[in-house]
OpenMM code with the backbone's topology and positions (N, CA, C; nanometers):
from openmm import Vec3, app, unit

residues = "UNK UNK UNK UNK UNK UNK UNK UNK UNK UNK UNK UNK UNK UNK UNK UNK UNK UNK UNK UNK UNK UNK UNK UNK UNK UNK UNK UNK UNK UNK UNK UNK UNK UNK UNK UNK UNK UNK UNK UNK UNK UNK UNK UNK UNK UNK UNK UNK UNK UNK UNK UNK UNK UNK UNK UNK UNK UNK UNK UNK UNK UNK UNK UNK UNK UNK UNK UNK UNK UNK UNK UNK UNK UNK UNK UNK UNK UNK UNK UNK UNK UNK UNK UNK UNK UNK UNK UNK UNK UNK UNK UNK UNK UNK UNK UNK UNK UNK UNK UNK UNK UNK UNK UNK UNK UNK UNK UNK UNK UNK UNK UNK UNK UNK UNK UNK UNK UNK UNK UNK UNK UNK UNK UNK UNK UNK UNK UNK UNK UNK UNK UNK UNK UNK UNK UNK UNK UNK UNK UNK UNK UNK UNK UNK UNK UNK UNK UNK UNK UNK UNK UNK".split()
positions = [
    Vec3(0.2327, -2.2028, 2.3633),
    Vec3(0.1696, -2.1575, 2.2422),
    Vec3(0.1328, -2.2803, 2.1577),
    Vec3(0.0009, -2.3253, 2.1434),
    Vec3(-0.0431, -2.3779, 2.0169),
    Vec3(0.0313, -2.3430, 1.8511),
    Vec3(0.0567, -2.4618, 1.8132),
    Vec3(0.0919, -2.4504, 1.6693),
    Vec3(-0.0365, -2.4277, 1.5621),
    Vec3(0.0395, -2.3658, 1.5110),
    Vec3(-0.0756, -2.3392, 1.3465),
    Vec3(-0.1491, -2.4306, 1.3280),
    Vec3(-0.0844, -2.5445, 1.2944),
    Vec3(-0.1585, -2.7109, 1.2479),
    Vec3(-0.3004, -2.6884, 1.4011),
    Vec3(-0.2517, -2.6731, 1.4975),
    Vec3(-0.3429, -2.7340, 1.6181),
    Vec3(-0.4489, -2.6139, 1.5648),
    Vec3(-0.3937, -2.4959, 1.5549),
    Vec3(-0.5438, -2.3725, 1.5326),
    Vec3(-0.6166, -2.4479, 1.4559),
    Vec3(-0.5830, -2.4464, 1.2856),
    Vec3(-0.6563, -2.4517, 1.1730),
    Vec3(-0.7499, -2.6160, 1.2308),
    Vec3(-0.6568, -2.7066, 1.2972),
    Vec3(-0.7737, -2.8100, 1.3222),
    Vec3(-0.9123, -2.7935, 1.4086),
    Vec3(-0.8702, -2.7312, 1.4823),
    Vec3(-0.9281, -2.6244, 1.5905),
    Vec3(-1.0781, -2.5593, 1.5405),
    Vec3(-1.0256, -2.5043, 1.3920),
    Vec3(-1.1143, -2.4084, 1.3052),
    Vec3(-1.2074, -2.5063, 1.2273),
    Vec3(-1.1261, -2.6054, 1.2005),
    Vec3(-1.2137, -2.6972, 1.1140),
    Vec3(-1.2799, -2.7902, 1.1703),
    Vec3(-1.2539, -2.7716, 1.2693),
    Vec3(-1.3397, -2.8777, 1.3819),
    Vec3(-1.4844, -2.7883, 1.3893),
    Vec3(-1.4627, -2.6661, 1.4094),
    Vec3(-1.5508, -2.5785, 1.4573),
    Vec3(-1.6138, -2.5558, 1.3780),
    Vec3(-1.6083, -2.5813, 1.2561),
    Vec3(-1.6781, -2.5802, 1.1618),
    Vec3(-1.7745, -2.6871, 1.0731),
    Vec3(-1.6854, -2.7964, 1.1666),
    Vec3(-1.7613, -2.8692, 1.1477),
    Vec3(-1.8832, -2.9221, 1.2625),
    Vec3(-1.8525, -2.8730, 1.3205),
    Vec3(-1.9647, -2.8755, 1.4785),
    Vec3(-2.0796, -2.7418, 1.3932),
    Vec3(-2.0455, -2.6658, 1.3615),
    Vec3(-2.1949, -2.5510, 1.3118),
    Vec3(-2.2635, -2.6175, 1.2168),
    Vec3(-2.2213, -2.7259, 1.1238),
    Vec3(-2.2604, -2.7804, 1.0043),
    Vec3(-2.3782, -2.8619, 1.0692),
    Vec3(-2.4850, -2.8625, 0.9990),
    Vec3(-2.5966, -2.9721, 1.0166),
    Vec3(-2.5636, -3.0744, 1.0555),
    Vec3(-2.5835, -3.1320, 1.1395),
    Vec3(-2.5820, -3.2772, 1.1932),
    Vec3(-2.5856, -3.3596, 1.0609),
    Vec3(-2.5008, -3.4705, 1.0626),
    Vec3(-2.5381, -3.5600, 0.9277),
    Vec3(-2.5390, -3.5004, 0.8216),
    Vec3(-2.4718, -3.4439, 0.7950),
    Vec3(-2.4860, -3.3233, 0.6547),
    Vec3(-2.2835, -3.3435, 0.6101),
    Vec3(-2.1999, -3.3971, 0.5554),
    Vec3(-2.0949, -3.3776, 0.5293),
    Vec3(-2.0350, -3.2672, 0.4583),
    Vec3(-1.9232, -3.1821, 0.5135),
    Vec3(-1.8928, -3.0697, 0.4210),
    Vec3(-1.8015, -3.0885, 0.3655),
    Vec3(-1.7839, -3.0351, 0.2705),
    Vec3(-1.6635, -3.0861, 0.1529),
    Vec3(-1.5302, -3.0175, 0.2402),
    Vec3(-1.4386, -3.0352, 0.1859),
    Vec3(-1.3179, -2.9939, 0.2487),
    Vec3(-1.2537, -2.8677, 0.1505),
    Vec3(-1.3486, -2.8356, 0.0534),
    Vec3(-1.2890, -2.6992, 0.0130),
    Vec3(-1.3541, -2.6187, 0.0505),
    Vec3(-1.4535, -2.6221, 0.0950),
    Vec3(-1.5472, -2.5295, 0.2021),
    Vec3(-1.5218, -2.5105, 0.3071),
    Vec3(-1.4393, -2.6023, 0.3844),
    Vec3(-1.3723, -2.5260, 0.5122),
    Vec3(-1.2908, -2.4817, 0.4953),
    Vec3(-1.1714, -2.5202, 0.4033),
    Vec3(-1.0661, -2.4175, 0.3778),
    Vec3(-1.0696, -2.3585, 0.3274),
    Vec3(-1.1800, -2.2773, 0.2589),
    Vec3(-1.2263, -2.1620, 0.2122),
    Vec3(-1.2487, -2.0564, 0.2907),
    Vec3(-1.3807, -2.1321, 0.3981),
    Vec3(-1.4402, -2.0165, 0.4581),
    Vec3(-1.3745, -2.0177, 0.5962),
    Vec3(-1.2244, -2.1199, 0.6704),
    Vec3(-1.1795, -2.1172, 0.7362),
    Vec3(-1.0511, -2.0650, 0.7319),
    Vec3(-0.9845, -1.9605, 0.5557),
    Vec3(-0.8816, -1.9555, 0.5348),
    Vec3(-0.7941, -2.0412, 0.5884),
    Vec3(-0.7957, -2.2198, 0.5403),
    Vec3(-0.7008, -2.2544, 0.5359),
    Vec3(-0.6052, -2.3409, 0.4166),
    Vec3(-0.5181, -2.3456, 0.4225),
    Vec3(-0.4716, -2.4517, 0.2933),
    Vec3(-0.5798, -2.5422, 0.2575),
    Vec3(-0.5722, -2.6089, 0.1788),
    Vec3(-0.6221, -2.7246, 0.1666),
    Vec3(-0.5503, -2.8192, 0.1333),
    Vec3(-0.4349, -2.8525, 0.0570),
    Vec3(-0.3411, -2.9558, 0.1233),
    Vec3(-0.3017, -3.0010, 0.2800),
    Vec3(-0.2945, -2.8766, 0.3464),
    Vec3(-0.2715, -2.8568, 0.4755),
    Vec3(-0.4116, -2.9397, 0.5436),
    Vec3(-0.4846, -2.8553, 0.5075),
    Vec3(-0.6272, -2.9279, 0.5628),
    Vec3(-0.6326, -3.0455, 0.5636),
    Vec3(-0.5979, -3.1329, 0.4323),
    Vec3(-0.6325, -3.2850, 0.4264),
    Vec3(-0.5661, -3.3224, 0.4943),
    Vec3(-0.4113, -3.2880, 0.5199),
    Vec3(-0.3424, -3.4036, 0.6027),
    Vec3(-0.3691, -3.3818, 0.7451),
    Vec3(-0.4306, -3.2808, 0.7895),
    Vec3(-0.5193, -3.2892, 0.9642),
    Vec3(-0.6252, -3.3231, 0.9649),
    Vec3(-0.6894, -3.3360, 0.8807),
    Vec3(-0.8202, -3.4628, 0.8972),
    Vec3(-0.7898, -3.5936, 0.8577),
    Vec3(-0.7187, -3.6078, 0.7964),
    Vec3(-0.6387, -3.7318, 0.7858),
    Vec3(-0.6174, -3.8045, 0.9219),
    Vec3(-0.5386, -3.6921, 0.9884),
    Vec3(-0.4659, -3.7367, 1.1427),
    Vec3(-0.6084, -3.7471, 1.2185),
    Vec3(-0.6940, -3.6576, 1.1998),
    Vec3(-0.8303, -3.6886, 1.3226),
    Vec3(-0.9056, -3.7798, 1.2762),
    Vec3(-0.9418, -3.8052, 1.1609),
    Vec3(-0.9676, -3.9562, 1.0863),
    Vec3(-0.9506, -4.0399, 1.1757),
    Vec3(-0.7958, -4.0264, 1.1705),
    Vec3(-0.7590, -4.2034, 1.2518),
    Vec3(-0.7491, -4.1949, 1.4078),
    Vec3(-0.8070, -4.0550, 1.4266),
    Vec3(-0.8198, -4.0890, 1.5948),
    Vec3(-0.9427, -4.0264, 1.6472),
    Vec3(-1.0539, -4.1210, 1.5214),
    Vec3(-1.1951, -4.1359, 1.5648),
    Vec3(-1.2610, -3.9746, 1.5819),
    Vec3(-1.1867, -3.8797, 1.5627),
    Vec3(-1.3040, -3.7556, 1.5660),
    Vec3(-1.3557, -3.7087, 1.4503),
    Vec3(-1.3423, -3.7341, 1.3127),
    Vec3(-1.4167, -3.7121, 1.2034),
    Vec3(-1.4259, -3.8488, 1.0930),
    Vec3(-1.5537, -3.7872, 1.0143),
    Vec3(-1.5599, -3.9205, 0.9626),
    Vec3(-1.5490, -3.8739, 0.7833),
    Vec3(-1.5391, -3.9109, 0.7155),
    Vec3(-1.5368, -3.8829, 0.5765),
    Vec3(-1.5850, -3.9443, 0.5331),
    Vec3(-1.6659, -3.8795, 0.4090),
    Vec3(-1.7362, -3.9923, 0.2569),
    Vec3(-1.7145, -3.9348, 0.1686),
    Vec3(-1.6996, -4.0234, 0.0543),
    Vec3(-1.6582, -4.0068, -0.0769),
    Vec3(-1.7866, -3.9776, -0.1367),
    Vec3(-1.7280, -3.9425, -0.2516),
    Vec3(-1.8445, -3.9406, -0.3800),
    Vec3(-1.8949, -3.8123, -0.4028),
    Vec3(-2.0101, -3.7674, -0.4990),
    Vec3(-2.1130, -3.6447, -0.4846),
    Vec3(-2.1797, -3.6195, -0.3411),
    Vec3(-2.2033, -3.6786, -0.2422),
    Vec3(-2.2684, -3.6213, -0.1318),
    Vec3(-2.1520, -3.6515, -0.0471),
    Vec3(-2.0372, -3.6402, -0.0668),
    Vec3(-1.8954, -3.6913, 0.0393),
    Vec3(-1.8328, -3.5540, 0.0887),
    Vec3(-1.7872, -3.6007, 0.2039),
    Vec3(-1.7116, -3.4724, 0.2503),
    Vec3(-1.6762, -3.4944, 0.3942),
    Vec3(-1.6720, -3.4278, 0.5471),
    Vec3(-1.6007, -3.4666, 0.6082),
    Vec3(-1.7215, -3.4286, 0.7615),
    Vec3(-1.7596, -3.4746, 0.7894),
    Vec3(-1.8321, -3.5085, 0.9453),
    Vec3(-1.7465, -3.5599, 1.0864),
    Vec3(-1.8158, -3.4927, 1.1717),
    Vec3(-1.7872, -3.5283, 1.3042),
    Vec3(-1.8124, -3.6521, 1.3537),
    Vec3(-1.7198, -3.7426, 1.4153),
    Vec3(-1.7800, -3.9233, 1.4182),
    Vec3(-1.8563, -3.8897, 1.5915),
    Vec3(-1.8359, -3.7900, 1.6726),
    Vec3(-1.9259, -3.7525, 1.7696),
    Vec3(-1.9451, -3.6746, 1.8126),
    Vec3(-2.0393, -3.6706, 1.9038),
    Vec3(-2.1227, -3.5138, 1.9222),
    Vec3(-2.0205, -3.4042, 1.9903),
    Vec3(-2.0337, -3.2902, 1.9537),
    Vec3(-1.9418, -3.1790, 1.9878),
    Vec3(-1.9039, -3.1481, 2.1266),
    Vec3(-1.9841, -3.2144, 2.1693),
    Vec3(-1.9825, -3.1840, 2.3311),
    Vec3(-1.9052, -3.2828, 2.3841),
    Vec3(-1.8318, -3.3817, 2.2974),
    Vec3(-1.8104, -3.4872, 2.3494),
    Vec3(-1.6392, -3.5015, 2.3231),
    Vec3(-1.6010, -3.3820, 2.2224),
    Vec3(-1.4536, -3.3579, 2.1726),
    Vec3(-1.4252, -3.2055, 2.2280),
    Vec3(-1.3408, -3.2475, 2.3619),
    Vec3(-1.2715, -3.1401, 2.3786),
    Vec3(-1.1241, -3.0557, 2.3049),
    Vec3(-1.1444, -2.9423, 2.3249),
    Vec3(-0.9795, -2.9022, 2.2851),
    Vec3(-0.8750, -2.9784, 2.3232),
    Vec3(-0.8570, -3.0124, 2.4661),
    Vec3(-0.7432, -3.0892, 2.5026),
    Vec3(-0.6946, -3.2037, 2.4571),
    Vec3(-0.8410, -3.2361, 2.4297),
    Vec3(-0.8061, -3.4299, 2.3032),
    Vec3(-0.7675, -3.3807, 2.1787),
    Vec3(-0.7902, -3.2630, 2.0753),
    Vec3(-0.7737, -3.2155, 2.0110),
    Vec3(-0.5947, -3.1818, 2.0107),
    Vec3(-0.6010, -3.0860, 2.0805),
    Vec3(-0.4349, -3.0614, 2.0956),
    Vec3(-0.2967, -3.1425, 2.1278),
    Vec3(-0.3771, -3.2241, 2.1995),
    Vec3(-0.3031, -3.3401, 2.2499),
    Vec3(-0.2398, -3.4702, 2.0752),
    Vec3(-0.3935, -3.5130, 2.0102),
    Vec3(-0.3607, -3.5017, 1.8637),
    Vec3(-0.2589, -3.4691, 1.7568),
    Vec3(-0.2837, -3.3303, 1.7846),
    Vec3(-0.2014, -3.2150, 1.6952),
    Vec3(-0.0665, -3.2160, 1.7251),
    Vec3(-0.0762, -3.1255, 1.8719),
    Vec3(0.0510, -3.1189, 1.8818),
    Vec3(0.1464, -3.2274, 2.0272),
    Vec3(0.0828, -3.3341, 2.0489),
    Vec3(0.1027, -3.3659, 2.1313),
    Vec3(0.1152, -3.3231, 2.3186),
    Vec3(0.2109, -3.3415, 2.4047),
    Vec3(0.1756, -3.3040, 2.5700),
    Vec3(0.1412, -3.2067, 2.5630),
    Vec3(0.0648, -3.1357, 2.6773),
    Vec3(-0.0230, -3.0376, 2.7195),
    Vec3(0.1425, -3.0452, 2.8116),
    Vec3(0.2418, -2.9899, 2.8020),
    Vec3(0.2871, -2.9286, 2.9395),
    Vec3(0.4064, -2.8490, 2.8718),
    Vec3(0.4633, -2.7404, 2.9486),
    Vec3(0.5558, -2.6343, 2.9012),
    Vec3(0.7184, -2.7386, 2.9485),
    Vec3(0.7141, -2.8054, 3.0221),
    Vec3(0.8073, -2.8744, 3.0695),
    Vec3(0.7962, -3.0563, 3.0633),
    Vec3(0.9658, -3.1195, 2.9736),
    Vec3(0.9354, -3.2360, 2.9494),
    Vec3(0.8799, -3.3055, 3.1015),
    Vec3(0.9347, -3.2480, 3.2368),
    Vec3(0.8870, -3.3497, 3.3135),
    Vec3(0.7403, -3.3164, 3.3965),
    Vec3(0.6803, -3.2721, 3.3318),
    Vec3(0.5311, -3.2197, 3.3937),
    Vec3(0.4499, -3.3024, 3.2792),
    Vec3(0.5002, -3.3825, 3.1938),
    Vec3(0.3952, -3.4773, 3.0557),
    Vec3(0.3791, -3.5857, 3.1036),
    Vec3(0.2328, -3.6259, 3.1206),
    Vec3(0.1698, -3.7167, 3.1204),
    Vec3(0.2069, -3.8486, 3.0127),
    Vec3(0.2425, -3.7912, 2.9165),
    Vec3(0.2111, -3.9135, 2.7851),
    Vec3(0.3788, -3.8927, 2.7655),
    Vec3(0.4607, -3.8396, 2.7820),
    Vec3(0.6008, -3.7653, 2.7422),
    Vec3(0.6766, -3.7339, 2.8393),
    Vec3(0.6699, -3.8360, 2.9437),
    Vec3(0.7590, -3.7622, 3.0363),
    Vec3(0.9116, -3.7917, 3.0437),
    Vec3(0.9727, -3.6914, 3.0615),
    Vec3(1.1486, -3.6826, 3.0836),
    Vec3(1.1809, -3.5872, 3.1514),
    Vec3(1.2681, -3.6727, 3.2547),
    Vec3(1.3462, -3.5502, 3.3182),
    Vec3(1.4224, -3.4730, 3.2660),
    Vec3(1.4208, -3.3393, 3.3259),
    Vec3(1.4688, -3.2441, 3.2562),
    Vec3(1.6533, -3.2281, 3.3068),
    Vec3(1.7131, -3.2315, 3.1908),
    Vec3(1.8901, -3.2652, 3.1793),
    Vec3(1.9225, -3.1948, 3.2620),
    Vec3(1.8828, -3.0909, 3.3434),
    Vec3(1.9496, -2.9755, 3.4116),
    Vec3(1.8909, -3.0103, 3.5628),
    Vec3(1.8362, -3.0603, 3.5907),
    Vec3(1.7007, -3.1002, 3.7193),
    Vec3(1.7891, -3.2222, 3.7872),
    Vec3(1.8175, -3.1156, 3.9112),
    Vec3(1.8846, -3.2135, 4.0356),
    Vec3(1.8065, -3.2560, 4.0918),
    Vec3(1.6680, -3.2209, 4.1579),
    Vec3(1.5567, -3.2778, 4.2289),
    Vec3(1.4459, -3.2314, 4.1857),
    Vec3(1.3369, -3.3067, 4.1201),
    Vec3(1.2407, -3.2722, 4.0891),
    Vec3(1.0923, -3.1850, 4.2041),
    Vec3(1.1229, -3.2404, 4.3150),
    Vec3(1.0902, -3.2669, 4.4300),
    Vec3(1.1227, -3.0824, 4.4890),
    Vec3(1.2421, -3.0622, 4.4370),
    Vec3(1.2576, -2.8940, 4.4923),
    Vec3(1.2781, -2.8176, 4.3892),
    Vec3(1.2602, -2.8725, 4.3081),
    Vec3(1.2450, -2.7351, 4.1848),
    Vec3(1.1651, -2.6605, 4.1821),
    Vec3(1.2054, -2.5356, 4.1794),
    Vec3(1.1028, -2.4235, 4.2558),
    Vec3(1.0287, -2.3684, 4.1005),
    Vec3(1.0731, -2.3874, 3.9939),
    Vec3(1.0238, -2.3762, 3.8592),
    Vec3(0.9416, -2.4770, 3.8005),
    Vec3(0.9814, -2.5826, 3.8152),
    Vec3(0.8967, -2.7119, 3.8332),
    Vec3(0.7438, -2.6661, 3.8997),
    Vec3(0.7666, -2.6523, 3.9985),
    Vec3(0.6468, -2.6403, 4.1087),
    Vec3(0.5298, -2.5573, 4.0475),
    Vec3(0.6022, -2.4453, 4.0112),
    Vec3(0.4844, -2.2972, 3.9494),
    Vec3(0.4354, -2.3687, 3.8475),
    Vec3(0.5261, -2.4186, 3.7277),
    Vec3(0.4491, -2.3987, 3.6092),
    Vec3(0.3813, -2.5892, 3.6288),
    Vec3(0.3885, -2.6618, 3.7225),
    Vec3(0.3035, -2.7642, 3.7466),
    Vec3(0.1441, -2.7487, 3.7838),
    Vec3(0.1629, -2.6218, 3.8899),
    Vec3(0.0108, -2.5348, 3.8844),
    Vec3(-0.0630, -2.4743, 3.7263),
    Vec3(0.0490, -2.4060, 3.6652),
    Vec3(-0.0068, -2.3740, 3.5388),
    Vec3(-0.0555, -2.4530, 3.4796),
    Vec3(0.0088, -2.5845, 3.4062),
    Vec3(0.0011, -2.6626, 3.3564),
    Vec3(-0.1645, -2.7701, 3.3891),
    Vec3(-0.1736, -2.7778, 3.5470),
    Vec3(-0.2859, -2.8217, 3.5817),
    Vec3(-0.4200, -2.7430, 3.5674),
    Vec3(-0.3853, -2.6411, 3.5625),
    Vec3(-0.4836, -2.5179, 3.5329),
    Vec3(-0.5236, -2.5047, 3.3977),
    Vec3(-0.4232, -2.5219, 3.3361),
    Vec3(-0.4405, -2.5114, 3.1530),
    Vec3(-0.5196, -2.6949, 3.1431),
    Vec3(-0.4595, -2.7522, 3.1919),
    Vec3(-0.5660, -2.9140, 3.1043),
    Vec3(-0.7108, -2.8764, 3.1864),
    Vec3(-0.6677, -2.8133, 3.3167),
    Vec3(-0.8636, -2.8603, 3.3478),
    Vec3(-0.9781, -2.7374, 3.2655),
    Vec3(-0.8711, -2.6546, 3.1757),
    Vec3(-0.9676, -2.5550, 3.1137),
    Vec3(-0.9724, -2.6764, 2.9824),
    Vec3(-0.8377, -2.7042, 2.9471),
    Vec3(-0.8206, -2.7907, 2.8113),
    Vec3(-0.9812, -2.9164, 2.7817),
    Vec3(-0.9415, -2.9650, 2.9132),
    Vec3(-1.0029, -3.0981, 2.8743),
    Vec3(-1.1387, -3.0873, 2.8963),
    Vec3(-1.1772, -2.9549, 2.9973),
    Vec3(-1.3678, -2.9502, 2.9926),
    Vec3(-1.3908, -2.9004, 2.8716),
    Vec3(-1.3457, -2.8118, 2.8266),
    Vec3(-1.4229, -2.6969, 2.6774),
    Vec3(-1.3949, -2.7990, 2.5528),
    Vec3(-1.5322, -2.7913, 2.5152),
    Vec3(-1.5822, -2.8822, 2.3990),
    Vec3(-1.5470, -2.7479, 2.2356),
    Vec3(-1.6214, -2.8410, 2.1906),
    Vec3(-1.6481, -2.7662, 2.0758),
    Vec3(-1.8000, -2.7188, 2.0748),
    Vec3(-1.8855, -2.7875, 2.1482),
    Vec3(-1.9922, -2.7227, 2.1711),
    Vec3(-1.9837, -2.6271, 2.2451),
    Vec3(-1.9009, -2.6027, 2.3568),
    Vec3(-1.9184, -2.4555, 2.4165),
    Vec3(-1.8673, -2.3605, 2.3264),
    Vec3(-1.7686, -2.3928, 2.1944),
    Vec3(-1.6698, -2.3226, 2.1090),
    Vec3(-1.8282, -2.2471, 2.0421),
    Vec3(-1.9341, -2.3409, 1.9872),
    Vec3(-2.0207, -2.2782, 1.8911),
    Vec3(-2.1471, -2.2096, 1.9959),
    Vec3(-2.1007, -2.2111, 2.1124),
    Vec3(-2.2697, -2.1614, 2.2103),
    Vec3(-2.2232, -2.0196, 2.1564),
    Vec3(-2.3488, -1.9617, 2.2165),
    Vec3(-2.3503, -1.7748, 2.2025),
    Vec3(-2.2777, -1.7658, 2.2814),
    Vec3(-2.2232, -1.6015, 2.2474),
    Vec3(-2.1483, -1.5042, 2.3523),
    Vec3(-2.2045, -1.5052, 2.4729),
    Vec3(-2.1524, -1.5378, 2.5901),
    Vec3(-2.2186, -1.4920, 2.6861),
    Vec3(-2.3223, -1.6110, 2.7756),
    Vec3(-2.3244, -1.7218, 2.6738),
    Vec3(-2.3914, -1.8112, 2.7299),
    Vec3(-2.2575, -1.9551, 2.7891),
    Vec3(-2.1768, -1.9406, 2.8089),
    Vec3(-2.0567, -2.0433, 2.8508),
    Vec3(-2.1135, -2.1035, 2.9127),
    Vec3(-2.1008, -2.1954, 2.9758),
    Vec3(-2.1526, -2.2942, 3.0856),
    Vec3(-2.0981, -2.2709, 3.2140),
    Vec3(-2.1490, -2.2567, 3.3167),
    Vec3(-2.1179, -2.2327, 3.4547),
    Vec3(-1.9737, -2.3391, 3.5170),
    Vec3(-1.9635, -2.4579, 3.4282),
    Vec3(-1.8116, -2.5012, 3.4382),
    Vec3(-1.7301, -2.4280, 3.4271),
    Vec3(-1.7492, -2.3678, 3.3050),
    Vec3(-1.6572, -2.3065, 3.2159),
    Vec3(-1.6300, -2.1612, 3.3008),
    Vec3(-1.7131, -2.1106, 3.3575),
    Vec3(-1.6594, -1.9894, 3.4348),
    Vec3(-1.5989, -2.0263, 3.5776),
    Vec3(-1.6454, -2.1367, 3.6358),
    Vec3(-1.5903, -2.1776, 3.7545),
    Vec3(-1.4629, -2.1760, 3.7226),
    Vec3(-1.4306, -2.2790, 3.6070),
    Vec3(-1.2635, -2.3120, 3.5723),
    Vec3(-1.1823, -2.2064, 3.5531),
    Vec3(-1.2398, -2.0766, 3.4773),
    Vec3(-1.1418, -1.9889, 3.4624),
    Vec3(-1.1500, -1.8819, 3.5958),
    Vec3(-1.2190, -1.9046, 3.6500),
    Vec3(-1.2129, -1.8336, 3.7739),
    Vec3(-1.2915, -1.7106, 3.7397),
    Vec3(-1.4114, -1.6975, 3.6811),
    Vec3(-1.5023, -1.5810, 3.6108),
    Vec3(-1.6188, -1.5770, 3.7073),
    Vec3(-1.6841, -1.4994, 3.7351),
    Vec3(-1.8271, -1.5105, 3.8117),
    Vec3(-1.9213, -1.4459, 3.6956),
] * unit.nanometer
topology = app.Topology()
chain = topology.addChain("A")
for resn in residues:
    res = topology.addResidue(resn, chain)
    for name in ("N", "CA", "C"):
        topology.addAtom(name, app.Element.getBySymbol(name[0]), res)
C-alpha cells in the first residue's frame, strides 16, 4: 500500500502535468482543487524540488512547474521518492536491502520466491507509467501499458 504523502504527490504531480506547459501553478491551487493540505503540500514539493522533478518560482507569476516532460517521470521514480523501496519484503529492495531476521535461505524461501514475482511485476508496471499516460483519455493507454498489465 502506498502512503498518503506518495498519493497527494501523485495528485499534485498530476496536476501539474494538465497545467499549460510553462505556465506555473501556485500551490494553493493544487491543494485546493487536489484536496490537499497545504502545509503538507509544501513539504512534498519541497522533497521533489530536490530530486529534480519540479521546479518553483517566486514572486506574482511564481508557483510550481514540472522541471520535465511528463512522459519522462514515472510513478515508480515518484514512489520510490516518497516512500522509498518498491518491495513488500526487506530482502527483495534494490536500494534497501536486508535480510530478513527469520530467513534461513534466501535461495528456498518459498515466500520469498512468490512475492519476488509480485514485486517484479509491480516495478515493471511502476517504472513504465508516466504521468503522461496518468493525463491520456480513458481508453487510450498505450499498448505498453496493456501488454504490462496483461490487458488485450
Amino acid at each position: 500500500m502506498i502512503s498518503q504523502k506518495a498519493k497527494y504527490a501523485l495528485r499534485a504531480l498530476v496536476a501539474l502535468a494538465r497545467a499549460p506547459r510553462g505556465e506555473p501553478v501556485l500551490i494553493s491551487d493544487i491543494a485546493e482543487d487536489q484536496s490537499i493540505p497545504k502545509k503538507f503540500l509544501e513539504q512534498i514539493l519541497l522533497d521533489l524540488k530536490h530530486h529534480g522533478i519540479v521546479v518553483s518560482r517566486r514572486g506574482r507569476a511564481g508557483g510550481y512547474q514540472l522541471l520535465k516532460d511528463p512522459a519522462e517521470i514515472t510513478f515508480g521514480q515518484v514512489l520510490r521518492i516518497i516512500d522509498g523501496p518498491i518491495a513488500p519484503l526487506p530482502c527483495l529492495s534494490k536500494i534497501a536491502y536486508r535480510r530478513c531476521e527469520d530467513c534461513v535461505s534466501e535461495t528456498e524461501c518459498e515466500v520469498r520466491r512468490v512475492f519476488a514475482e509480485v514485486t517484479d511485476a509491480t516495478r515493471r508496471v511502476l517504472d513504465t507509467a508516466t504521468l503522461a499516460d496518468a493525463i491520456a483519455e480513458p481508453g487510450a493507454r498505450p499498448a505498453r501499458m496493456r501488454d504490462l498489465a496483461g490487458v488485450e
